[in-house]
C-alpha positions in Angstrom: -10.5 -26.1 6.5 -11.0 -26.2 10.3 -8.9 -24.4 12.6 -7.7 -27.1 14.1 -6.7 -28.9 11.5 -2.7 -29.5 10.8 -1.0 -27.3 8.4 -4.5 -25.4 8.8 -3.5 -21.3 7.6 -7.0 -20.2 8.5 -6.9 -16.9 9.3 -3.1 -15.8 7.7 -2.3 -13.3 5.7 -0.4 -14.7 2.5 1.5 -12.1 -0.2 3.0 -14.4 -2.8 5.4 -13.1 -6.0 5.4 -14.4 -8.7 2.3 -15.8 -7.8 0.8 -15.2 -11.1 1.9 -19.1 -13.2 4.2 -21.7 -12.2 5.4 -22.4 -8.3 3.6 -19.2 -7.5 -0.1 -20.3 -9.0 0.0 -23.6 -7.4 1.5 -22.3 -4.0 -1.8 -19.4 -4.0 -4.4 -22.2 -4.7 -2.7 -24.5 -1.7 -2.7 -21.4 0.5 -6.7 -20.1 -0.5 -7.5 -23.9 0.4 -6.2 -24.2 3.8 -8.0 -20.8 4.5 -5.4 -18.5 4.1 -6.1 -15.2 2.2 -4.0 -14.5 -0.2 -2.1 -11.6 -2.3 -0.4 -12.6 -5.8 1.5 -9.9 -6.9 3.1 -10.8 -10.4 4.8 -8.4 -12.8 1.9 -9.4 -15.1 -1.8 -8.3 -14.7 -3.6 -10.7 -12.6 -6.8 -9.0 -11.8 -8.6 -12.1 -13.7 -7.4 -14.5 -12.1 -7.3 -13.1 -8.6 -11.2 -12.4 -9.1 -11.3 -15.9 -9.9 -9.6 -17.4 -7.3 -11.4 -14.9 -4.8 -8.0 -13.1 -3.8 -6.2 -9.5 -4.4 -4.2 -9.2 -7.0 -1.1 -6.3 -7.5 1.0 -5.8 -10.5 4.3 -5.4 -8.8 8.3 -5.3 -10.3 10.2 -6.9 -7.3 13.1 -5.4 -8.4 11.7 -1.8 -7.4 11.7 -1.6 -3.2 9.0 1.1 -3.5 7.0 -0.7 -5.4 7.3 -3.6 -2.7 6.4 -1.4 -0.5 3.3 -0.2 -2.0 2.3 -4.2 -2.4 2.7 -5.0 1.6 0.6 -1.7 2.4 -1.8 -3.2 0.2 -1.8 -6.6 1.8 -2.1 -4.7 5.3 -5.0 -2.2 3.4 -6.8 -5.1 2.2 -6.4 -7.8 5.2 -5.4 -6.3 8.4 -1.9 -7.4 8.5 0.8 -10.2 6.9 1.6 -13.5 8.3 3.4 -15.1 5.7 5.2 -14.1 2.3 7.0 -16.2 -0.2 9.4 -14.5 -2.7 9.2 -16.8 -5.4 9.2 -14.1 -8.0 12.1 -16.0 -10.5 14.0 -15.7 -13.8 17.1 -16.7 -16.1 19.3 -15.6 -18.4 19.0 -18.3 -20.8 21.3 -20.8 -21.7 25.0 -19.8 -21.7 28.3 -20.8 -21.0 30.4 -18.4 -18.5 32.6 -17.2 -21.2 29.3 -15.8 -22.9 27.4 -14.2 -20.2 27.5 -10.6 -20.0 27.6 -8.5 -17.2 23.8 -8.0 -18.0 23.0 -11.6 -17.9 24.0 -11.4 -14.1 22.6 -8.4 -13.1 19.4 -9.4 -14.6 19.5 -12.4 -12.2 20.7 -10.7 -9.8 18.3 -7.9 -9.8 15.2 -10.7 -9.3 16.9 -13.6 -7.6 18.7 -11.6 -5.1 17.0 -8.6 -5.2 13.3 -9.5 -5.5 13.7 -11.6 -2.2 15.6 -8.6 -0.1 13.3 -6.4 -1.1 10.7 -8.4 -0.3 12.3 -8.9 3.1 12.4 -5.4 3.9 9.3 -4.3 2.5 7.1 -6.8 4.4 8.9 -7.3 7.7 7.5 -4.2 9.4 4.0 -5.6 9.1 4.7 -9.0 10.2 3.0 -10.3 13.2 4.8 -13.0 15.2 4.5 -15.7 14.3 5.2 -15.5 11.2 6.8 -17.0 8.4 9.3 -15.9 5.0 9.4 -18.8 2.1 12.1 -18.0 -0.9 12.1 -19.8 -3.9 16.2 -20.6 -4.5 16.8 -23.6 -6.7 19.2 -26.9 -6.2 21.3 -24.8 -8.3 21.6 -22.4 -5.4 23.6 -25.8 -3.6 25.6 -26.8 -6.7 27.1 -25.6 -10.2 24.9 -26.1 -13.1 27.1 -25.8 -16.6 25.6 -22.9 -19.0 23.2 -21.3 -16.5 26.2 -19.2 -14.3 24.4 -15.8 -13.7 21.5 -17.8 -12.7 23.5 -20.6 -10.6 25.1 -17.3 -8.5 22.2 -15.7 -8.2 20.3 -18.4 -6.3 23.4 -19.4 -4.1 22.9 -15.8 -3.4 18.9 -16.2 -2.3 20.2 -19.4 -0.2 22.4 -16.9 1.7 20.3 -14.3 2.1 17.9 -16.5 3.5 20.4 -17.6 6.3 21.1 -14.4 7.8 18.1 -13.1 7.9 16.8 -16.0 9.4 19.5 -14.8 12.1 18.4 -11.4 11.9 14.8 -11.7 12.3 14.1 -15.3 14.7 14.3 -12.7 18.0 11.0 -11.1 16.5 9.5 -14.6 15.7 9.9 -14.6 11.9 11.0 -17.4 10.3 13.1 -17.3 6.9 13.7 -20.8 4.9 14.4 -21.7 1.3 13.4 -24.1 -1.3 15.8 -25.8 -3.3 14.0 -27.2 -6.0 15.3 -29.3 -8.8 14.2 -28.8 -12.7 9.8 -27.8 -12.0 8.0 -28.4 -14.8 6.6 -24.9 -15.7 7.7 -23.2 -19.1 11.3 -22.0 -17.5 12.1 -25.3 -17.6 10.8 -26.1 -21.1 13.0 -22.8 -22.6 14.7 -23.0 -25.6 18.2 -24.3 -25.8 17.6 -26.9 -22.4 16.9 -29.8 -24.0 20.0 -31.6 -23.4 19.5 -30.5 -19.7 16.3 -31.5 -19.1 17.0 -35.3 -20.6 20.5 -35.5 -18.5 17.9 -34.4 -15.3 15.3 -37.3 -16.0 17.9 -39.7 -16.4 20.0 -38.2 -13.3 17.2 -38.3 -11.0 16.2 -41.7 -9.0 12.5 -40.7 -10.1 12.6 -41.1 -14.0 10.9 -37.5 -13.7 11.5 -33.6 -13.0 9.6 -31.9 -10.1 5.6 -30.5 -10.5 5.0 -27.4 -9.4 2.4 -28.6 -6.9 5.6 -30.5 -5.0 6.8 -27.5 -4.4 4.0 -25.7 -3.1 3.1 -28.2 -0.4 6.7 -27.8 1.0 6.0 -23.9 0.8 3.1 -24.9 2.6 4.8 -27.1 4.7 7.3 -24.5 6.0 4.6 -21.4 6.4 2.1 -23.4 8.6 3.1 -22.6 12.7 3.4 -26.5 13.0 6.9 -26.2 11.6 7.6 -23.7 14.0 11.3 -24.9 14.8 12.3 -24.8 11.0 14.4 -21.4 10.5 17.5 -20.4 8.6 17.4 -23.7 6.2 17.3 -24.2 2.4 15.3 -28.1 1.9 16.5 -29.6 -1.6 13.3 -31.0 -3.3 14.9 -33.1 -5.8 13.4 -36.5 -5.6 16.5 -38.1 -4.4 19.5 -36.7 -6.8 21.3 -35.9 -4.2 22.0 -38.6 -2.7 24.1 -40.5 -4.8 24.0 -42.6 -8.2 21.2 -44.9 -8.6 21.3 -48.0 -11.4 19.6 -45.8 -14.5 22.0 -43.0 -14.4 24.8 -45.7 -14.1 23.8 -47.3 -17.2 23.3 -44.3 -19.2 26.6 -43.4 -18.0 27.6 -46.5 -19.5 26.1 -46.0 -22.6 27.2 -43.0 -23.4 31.0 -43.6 -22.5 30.6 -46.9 -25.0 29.2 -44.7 -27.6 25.7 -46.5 -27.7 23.1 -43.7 -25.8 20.4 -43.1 -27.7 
């Protein structure tokens, strides 16, 4: 891609968690095609597909700060410096009401969500150049209760506060922080056991007859890392095909149908 073109990243240094399937993959193949080189570091072994992608890959736990560490000295090893990281590194607790989650449930979420993303933070800011640019992965259940998914609902509410202060914290040195807020993404979190029910309701909720692709999200990663967007800081951007903006005819009559007994 030519340096001049919009949205270009020619030249940036990219470390992306999670970066191994899902949000992650698809946000690593936009970046390496606007020119951007790229780290995924993933809890799983992605040497493979790094070598196939013609990137570095780093087996990383993002719960572990010195093991973040160790990942951004790499980036810096490898590349020269970082210009951009996402923490979209992600998990849940399955599907649960409150009165069943444990203490665990939580801090398993929390540990990743939270966690994962502050470490992140901390880790990579010292070797961020200015401009530069932080991307977290939160969820539209970091805006909003979602009914049997509590530790994981809290957890991202958490990310989308995180993300505000230290987009306070860090704008003086020219680092930008913003969150995602993705609805359902169809990547095999989504497709879990025990969300069924969820996923239906979603289709039917949404004004787009359809949950969110992975590559939706990466272009607004993409989006918000590129120096274009250089006034964007300190804001969590729902992607959510229009749910949130009120009740649209479909849900209305599946509303309908289920309160006269006749949804399929």
């Amino acid at each position: 891609m030519p340096e001049n073109q919009n949205y270009s990243l020619a030249g940036k240094v990219a470390v992306v968690t999670g970066g191994a399937s899902g949000i992650g993959l698809a946000t690593v193949q936009r970046f390496l095609q606007s020119g951007a080189k790229v780290v995924i570091a993933d809890l799983a072994n992605s040497s493979g597909l790094s070598q196939e992608l013609g990137c570095v890959g780093v087996e990383v736990d993002v719960r572990d700060l010195q093991q973040m560490q160790m990942l951004m000295s790499t980036a810096v090893d490898t590349y020269g410096d970082i210009d951009i990281l996402v923490n979209n590194a992600g998990v849940f607790a399955d599907y649960k009401s409150l009165m069943d989650s444990t203490v665990q449930d939580f801090q398993h979420c929390f540990d990743i969500n939270l966690m994962g993303i502050v470490n992140g933070i901390q880790a990579a800011v010292p070797f961020m150049n200015n401009p530069a640019s932080i991307i977290n992965t939160a969820s539209l259940a970091g805006k909003m209760g979602v009914v049997d998914l509590s530790s994981y609902t809290a957890s991202k509410h958490a990310a989308v506060g995180v993300t505000q202060s230290a987009a306070l914290e860090l704008a003086g040195r020219g680092i930008r922080v913003n969150c995602v807020c993705p609805s359902t993404v169809n990547t095999p979190m989504a497709h879990a056991e025990g969300g069924d029910e969820l996923l239906n309701f979603e289709k039917n909720w949404n004004p787009m007859g359809r949950i969110c692709q992975p590559e939706e999200v990466a272009a607004l990663i993409h989006f918000l890392a590129a120096d274009d967007c250089g006034f964007i800081n300190g804001q969590a951007i729902n992607l959510c095909g229009g749910a949130t903006a009120g009740l649209h005819q479909r849900s209305i009559d599946a509303l309908t149908s289920f309160k006269t007994g006749n949804l399929q």
